[in-house]
C-alpha positions in Angstrom: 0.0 0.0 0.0 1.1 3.5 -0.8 2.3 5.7 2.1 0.3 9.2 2.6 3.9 10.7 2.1 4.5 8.9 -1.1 0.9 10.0 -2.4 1.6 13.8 -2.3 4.7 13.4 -3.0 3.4 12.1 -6.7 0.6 14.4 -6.5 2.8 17.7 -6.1 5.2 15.9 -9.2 2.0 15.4 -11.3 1.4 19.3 -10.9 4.6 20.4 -10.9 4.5 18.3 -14.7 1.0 20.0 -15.3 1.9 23.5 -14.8 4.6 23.0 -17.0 2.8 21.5 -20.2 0.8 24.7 -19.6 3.4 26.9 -19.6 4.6 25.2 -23.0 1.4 25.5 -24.1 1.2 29.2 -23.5 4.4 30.0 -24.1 4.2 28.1 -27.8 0.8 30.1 -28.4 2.9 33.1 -27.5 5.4 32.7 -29.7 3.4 32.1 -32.5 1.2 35.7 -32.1 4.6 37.1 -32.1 5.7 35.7 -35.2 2.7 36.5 -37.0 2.7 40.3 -35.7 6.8 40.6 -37.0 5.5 38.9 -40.2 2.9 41.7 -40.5 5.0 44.4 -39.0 7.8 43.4 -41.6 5.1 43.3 -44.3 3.4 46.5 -43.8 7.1 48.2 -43.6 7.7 46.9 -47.1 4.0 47.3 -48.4 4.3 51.1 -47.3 7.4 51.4 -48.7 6.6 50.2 -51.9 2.9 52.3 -52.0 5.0 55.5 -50.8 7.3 54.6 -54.1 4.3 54.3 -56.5 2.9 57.2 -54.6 6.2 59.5 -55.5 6.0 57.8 -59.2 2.5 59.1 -59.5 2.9 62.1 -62.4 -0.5 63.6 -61.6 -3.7 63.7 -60.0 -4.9 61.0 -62.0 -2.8 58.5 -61.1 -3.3 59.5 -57.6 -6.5 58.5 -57.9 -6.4 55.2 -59.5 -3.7 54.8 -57.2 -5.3 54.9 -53.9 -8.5 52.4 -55.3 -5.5 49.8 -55.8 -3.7 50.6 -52.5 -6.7 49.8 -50.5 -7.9 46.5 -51.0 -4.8 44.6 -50.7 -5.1 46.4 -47.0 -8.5 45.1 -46.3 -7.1 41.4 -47.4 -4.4 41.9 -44.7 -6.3 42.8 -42.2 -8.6 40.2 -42.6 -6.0 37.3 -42.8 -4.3 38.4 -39.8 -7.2 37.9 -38.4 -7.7 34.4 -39.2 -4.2 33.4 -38.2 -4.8 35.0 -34.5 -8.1 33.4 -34.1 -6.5 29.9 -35.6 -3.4 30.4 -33.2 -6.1 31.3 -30.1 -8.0 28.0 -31.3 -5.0 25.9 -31.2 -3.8 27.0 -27.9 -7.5 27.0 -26.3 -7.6 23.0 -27.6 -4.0 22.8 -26.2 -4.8 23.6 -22.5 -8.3 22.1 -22.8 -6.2 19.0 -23.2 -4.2 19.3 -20.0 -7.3 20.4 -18.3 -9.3 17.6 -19.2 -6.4 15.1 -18.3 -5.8 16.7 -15.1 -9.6 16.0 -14.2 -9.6 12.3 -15.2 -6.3 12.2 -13.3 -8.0 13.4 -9.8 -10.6 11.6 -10.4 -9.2 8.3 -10.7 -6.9 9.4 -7.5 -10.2 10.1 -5.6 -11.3 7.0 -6.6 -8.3 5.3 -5.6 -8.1 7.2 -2.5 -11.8 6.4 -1.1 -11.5 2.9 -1.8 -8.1 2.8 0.1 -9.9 4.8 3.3 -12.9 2.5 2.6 -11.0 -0.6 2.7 -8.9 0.4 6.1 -12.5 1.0 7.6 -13.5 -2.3 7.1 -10.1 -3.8 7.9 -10.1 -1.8 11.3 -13.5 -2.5 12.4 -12.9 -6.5 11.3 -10.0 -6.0 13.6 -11.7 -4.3 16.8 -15.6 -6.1 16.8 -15.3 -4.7 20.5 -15.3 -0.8 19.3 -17.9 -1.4 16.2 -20.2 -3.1 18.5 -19.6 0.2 21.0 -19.3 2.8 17.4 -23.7 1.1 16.8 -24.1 1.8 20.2 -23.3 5.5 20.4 -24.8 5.7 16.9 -28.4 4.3 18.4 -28.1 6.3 21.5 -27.7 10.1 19.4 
């Protein structure tokens, strides 16, 4: 039978082990929103360059124009993916700690379990033992 000791001894290893696959978890979501947003910083730098270029190239009002009706919708299009990408990067980290979350649960559960049968079976063990303080446990139990 497993000591007290050793039991929360392997219960504060198996949180020490789940706090860490969380932090991986958030850290890797982390990571990921910060490689999209330098992705799109570096973009937009080069984008604005290259619209400031065609901007200076522009030989009159005219071009201007059309210019501006073509510089706008790839901007729309970026705005919109980048938003995809963070709501797929928020999805994928959500799933990731939903997963540790839900094996956490099943984990205590089956350590509850495990636990109330052991207290369970030391009950019955004790008063199998000692039929001298069940008979006198029934007793004070009729008397209250």
């Amino acid at each position: 039978m497993v000591s007290v000791a050793e039991q929360l001894a392997n219960a504060n290893k198996a949180r020490v082990e789940t706090l860490a696959t969380i932090a991986d978890a958030a850290f890797s979501g982390t990571e990921r929103l910060a490689a999209l947003n330098v992705g799109c910083a570096r973009s937009l730098l080069e984008d604005g360059v290259q619209d400031l270029r065609a901007v200076l190239a522009a030989d009159d009002l005219q071009d201007l124009v059309s210019l501006q009706s073509r510089l706008v919708q790839p901007g729309s299009e970026q705005v919109a993916g980048y938003s995809s990408s963070v709501f797929e990067i928020a999805i994928q980290t959500r799933q990731a700690l939903s997963r540790v979350v839900e094996a956490q649960v099943l984990e205590m559960n089956k350590v509850f379990t495990l636990a109330l049968d052991n207290t369970t079976r030391q009950i019955i063990e004790m008063a199998q033992a000692n039929p001298a303080a069940t008979a006198a446990a029934k007793l004070r139990k009729r008397a209250a």
